[in-house]
C-alpha positions as CSV (number, residue, x, y, z in Angstrom):
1,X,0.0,0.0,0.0
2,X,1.2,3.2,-0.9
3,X,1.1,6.4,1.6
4,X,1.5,9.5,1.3
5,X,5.0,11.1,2.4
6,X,4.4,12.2,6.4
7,X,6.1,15.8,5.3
8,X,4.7,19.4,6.6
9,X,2.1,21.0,4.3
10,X,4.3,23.6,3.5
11,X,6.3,21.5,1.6
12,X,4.2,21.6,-1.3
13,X,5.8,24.6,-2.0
14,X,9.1,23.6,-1.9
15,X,10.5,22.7,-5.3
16,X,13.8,22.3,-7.2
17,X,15.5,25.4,-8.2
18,X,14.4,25.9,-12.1
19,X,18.1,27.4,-12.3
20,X,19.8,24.7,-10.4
21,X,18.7,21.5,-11.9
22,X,19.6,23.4,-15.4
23,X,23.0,23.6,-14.0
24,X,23.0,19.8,-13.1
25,X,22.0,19.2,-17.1
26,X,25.0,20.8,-18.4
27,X,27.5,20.1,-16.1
28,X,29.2,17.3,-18.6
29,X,28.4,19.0,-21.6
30,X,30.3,21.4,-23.5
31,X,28.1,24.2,-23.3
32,X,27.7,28.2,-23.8
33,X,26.8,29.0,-20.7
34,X,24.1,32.2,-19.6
35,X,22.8,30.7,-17.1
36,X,24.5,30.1,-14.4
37,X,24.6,33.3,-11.6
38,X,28.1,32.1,-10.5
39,X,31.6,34.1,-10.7
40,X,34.3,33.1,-12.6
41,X,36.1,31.1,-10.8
42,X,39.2,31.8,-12.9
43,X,39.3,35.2,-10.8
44,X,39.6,33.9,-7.1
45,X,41.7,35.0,-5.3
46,X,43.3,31.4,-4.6
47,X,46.7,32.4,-3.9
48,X,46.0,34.9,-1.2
49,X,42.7,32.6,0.2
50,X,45.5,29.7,0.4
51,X,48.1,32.0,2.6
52,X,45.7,33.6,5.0
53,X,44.0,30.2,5.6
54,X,47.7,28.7,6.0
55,X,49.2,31.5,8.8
56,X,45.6,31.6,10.2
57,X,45.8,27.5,11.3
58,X,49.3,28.1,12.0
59,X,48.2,30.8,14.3
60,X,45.0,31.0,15.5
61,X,43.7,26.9,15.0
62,X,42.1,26.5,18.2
63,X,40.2,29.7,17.6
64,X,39.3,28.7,13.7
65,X,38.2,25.4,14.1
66,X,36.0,25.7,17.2
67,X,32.2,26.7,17.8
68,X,32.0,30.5,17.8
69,X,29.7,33.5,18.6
70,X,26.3,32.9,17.0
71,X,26.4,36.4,15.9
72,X,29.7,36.5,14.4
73,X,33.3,36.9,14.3
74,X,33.4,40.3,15.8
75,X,36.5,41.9,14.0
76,X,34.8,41.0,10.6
77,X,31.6,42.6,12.2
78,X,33.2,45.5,13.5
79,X,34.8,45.7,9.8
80,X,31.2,45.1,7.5
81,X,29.9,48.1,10.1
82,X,32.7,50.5,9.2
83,X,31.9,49.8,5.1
84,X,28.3,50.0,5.8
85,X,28.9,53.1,7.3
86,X,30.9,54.6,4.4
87,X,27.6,52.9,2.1
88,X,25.4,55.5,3.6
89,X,24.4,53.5,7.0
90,X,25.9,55.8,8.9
91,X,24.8,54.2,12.5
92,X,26.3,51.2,12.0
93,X,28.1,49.5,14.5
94,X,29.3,46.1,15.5
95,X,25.5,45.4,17.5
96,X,23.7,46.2,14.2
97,X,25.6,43.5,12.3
98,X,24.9,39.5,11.8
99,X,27.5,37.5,10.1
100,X,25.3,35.0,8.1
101,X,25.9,32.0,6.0
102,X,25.6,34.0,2.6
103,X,23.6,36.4,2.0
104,X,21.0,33.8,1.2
105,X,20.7,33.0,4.7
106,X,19.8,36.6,5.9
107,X,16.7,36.3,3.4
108,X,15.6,33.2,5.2
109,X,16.1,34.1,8.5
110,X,14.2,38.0,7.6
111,X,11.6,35.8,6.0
112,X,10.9,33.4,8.9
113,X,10.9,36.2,11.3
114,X,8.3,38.2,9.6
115,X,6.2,35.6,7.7
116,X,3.4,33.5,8.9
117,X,1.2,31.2,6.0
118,X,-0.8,33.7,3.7
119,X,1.4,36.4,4.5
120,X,1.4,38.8,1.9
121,X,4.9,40.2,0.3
122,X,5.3,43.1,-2.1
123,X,8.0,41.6,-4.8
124,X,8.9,43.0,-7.4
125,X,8.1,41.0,-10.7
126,X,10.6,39.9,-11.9
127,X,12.4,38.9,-8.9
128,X,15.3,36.7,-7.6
129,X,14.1,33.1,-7.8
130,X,15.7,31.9,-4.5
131,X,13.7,34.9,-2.8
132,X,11.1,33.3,-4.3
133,X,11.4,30.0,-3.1
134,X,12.4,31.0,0.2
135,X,9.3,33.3,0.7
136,X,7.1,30.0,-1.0
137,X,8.5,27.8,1.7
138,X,6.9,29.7,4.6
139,X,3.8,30.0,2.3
140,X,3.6,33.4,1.6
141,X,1.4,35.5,-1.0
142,X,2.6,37.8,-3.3
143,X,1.8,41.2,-4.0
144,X,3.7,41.7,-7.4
145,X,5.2,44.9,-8.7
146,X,5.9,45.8,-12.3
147,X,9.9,46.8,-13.1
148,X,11.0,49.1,-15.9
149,X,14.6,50.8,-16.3
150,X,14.1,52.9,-13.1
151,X,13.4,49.6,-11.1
152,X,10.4,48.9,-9.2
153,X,7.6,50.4,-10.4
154,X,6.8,52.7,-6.9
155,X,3.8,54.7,-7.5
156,X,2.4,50.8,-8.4
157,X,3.8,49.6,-4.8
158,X,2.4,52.3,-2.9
159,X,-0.8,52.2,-4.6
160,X,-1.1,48.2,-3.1
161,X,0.4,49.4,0.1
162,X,-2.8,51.1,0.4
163,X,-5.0,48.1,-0.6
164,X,-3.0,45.7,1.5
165,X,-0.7,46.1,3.9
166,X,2.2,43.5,3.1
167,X,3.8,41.6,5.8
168,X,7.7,42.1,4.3
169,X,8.8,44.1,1.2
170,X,11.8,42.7,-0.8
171,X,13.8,44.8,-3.4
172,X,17.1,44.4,-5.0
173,X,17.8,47.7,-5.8
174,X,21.1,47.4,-7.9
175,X,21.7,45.6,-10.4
176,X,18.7,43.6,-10.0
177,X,18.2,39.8,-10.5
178,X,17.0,38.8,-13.6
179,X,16.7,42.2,-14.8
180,X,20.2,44.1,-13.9
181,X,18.4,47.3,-13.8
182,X,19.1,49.9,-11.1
183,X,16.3,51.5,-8.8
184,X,16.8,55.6,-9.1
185,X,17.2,57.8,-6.4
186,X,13.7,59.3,-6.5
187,X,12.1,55.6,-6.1
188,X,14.0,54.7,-3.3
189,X,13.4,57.4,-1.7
190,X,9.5,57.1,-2.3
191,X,9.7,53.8,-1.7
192,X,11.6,53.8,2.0
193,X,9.1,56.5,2.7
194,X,6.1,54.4,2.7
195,X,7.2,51.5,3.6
196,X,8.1,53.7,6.9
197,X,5.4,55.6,7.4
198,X,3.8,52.3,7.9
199,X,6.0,50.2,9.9
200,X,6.4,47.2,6.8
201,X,9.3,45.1,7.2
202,X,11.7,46.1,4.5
203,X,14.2,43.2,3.4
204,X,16.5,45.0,1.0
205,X,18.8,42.3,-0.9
206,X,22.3,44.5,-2.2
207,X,24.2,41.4,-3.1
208,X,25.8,43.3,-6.4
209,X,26.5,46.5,-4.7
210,X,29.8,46.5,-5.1
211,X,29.8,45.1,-9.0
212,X,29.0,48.5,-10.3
213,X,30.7,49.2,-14.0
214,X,29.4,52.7,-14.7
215,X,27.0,55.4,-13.2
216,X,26.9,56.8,-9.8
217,X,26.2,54.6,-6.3
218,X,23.2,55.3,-4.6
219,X,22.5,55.2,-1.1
220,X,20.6,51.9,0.4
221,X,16.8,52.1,0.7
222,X,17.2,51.2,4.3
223,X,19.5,54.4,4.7
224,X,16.8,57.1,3.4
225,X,14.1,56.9,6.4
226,X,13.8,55.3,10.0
227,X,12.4,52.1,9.7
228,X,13.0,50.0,13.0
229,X,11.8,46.8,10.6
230,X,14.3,47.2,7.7
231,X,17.0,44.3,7.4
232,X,19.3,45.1,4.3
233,X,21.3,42.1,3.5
234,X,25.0,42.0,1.8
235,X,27.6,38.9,1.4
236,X,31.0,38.4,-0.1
237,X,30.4,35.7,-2.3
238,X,30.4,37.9,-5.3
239,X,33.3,39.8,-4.5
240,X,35.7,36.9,-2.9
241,X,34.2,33.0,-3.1
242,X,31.1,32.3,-2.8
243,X,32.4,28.8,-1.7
244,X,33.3,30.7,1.6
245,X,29.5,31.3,3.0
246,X,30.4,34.5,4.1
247,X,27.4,37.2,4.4
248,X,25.9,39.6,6.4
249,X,22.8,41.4,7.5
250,X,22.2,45.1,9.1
251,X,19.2,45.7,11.3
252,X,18.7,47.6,14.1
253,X,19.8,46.3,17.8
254,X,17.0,45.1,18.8
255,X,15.9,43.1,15.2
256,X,19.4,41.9,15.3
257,X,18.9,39.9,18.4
258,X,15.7,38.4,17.1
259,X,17.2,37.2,13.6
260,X,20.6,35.9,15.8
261,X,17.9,33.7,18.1
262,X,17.0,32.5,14.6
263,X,20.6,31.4,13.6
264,X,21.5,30.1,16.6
265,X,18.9,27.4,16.3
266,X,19.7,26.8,12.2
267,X,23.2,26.2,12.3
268,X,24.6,27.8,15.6
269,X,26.8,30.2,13.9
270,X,28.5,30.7,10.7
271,X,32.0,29.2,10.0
272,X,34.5,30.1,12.1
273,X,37.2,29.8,9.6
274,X,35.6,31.2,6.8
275,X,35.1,34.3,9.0
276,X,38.2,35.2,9.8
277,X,39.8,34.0,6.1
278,X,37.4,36.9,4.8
279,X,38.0,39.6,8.0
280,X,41.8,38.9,7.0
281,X,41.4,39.2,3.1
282,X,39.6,42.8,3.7
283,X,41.9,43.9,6.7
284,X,44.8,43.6,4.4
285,X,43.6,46.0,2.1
286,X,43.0,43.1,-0.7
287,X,39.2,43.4,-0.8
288,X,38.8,46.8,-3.2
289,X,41.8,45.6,-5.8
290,X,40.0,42.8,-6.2
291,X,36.6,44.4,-6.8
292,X,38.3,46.1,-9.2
293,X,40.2,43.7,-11.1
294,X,36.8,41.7,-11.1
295,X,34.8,45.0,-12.6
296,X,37.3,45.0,-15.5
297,X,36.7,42.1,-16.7
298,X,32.9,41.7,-16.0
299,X,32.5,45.3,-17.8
300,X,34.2,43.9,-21.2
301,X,32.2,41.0,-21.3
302,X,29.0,43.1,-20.3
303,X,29.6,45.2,-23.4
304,X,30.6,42.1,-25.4
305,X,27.0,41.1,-24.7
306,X,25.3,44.6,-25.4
307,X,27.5,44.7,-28.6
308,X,26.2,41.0,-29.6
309,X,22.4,41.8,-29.0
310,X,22.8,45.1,-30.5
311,X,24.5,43.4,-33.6
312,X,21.8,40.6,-33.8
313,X,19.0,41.3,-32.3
314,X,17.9,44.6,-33.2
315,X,14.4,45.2,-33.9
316,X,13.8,41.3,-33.0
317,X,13.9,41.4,-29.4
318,X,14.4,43.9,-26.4
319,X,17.2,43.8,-23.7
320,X,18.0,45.8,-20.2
321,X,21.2,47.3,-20.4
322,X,22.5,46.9,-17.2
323,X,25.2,49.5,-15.1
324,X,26.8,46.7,-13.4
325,X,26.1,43.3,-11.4
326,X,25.6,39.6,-13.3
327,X,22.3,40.0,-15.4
328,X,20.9,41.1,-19.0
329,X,17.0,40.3,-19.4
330,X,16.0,39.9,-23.0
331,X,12.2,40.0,-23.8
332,X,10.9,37.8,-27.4
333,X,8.1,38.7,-29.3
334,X,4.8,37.1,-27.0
335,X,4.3,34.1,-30.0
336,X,7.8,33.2,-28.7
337,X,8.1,30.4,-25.6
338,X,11.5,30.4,-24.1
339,X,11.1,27.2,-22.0
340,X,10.9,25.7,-25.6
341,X,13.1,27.7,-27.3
342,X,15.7,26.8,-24.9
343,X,15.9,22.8,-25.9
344,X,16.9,23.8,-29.3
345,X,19.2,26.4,-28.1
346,X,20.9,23.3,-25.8
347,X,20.8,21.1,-28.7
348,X,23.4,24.1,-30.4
349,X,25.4,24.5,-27.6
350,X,24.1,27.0,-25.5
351,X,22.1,27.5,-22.8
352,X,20.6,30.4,-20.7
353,X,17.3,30.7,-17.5
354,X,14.0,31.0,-19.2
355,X,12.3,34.0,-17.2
356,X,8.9,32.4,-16.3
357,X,10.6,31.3,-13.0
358,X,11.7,34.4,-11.9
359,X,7.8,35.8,-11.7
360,X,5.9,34.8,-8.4
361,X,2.5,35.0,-10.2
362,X,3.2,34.2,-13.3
363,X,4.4,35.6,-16.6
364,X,7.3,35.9,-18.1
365,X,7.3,33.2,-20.9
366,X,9.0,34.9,-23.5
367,X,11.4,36.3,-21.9
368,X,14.9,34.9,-20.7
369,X,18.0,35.8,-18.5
370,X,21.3,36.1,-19.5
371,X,24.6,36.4,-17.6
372,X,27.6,38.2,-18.9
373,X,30.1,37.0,-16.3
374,X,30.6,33.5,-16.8
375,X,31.7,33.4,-20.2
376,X,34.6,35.2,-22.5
377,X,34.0,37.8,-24.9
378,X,34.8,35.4,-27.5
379,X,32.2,33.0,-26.3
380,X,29.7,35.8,-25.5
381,X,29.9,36.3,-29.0
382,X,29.4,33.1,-30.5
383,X,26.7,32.4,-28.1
384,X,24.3,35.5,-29.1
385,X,25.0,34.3,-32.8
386,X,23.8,31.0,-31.7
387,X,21.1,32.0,-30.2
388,X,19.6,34.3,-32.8
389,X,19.8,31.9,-35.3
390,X,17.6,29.7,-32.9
391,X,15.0,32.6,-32.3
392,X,14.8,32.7,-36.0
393,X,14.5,29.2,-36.6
């Protein structure tokens, strides 16, 4: 006799990442890759990782290998406060900061704080899909909001604030993922202003803050009003090794005990070796050189792919052109169907994230993300011809 599995009803929710399991396809192949969100690995810093992590066991083992505070290594904590401060947080300190396990842990913890089932979230749509998921496993509800080149569509946000009042608000205001586009000043502002006004949880993901190629910084959302609820998430996976688990939240005092009660019964703390490899990496002065030499490179292949669209897709499709971070999204003609579109595109060689996963209501199908990282220019290039002779059939 077959039963059914004994598992929570929340699990229902709880699927395989669209993103991941493509990953998992290709691995063996020989493939043009888009799809992946990951750095290039061929710009660790290995050499440097490999010597801190070397005097750090020859120094400090007992320290690095042992349980630790659930809140964090405090020099590195002391350390994110001081950048965050320079960001345009300017109370930081040490109490306002959690060392998490990625950035993708602060999400989770923000959400399970926050979120009971039915809660409702104002998303933007598109959005990052392991927001998503995270935000579908505590069985949320979605208030969707539309994204052009100035980000989230505000006026549209607070127009929903007034309809429902959202339990959590999530934006990733630079660089955004799937989309790459940058919120402007104006809508942040707006946007921190209501959400204020009426005490809604703000969860403000800035994982690509610091992968900015052109234009001017702008100042968090959670820096431009009072919000005792706001929790604005960063990590160093982007900018060191993601292979580290190394990120970090800001909250105020008080929210930041709440979130560490969290951790503490998750995983106890983050990794104590990890920590203090990263605290030493940025204490040395390594951290901005290698932001920079990263932004180089990531800049000529982002105009490699620009170039390629421009050259082969004009007046066939539409594309975000994006200052910085990972991302380009390119939107089909609405006969086209990307999920489809994307076996032949495999069968040629390439492969990239259909969109439709990326929308927590829906939508989305003819559209597709692209990442500009993971590839060379000269691949970049051969891809997009690939792939328009594909869209054209």
């Amino acid at each position: 006799m077959n039963h059914p599995a004994p598992f929570a009803r929340r699990m229902s929710r709880v699927t395989a990442s669209a993103i991941m399991e493509l990953l998992k396809k290709t691995a063996q192949g020989e493939y043009i890759s888009f799809a992946s969100g990951l750095p290039d690995p061929s710009l660790f810093p290995a050499e440097k990782i490999t010597l801190i992590t070397q005097e750090i066991l020859a120094n400090d083992s007992r320290a690095a290998l042992q349980y630790g505070a659930a809140d964090g290594y405090a020099p590195l904590k002391a350390w994110v406060a001081e950048r965050l401060r320079q960001r345009g947080l300017t109370d930081a300190t040490p109490e306002h900061i959690l060392i998490t396990h990625g950035s993708q842990q602060a999400l989770d913890l923000t959400a399970r704080l926050f979120l009971d089932e039915g809660s409702p979230v104002l998303i933007e749509s598109p959005s990052y899909l392991a927001a998503i998921q995270t935000f579908d496993s505590y069985e949320a509800t979605y208030l969707p909001v539309p994204v052009d080149s100035e980000g989230m569509c505000v006026e549209e946000a607070i127009s929903a604030i007034k309809r429902t009042t959202p339990r959590l608000a999530f934006t990733l205001p630079n660089f955004q993922n799937p989309s790459g586009v940058t919120q402007s000043l104006e809508r942040r502002q707006k946007l921190a202003e209501a959400l204020a006004e009426k005490q809604i949880p703000l969860l403000e993901d800035d994982a690509y803050h610091d992968l900015r190629h052109s234009g001017q910084s702008l100042p968090p959302v959670t820096s431009l009003a009072r919000n005792p609820y706001a929790v604005y998430t960063g990590t160093f996976s982007k900018i060191v090794a993601p292979g580290l688990r190394v990120g970090y939240l800001y909250a105020q005092p008080e929210l930041v005990n709440r979130l560490t009660q969290l951790k503490q019964i998750t995983d106890l703390h983050s990794n104590s070796l990890s920590q203090r490899i990263v605290y030493q990496f940025c204490e040395r002065g390594w951290l901005d050189p290698q932001i920079e030499m990263q932004n180089r490179v990531y800049s000529s292949r982002r105009k490699a792919l620009l170039a390629a669209l421009a050259e082969n897709l004009t007046g066939v499709a539409k594309w975000t052109e994006p200052e910085g971070g990972m991302f380009v999204l390119l939107s089909l003609p609405d006969s086209f169907n990307t999920k489809n579109l994307l076996v032949k595109a495999m069968e040629r060689g390439v492969v990239y994230v259909p969109a439709e996963s990326f929308y927590p209501n829906g939508g989305g199908e003819s559209a597709l993300r692209l990442n500009f990282v993971s590839a060379t220019e000269e691949a970049i290039q051969r891809g997009i011809a690939v792939l328009t002779e594909v869209i054209h059939g």
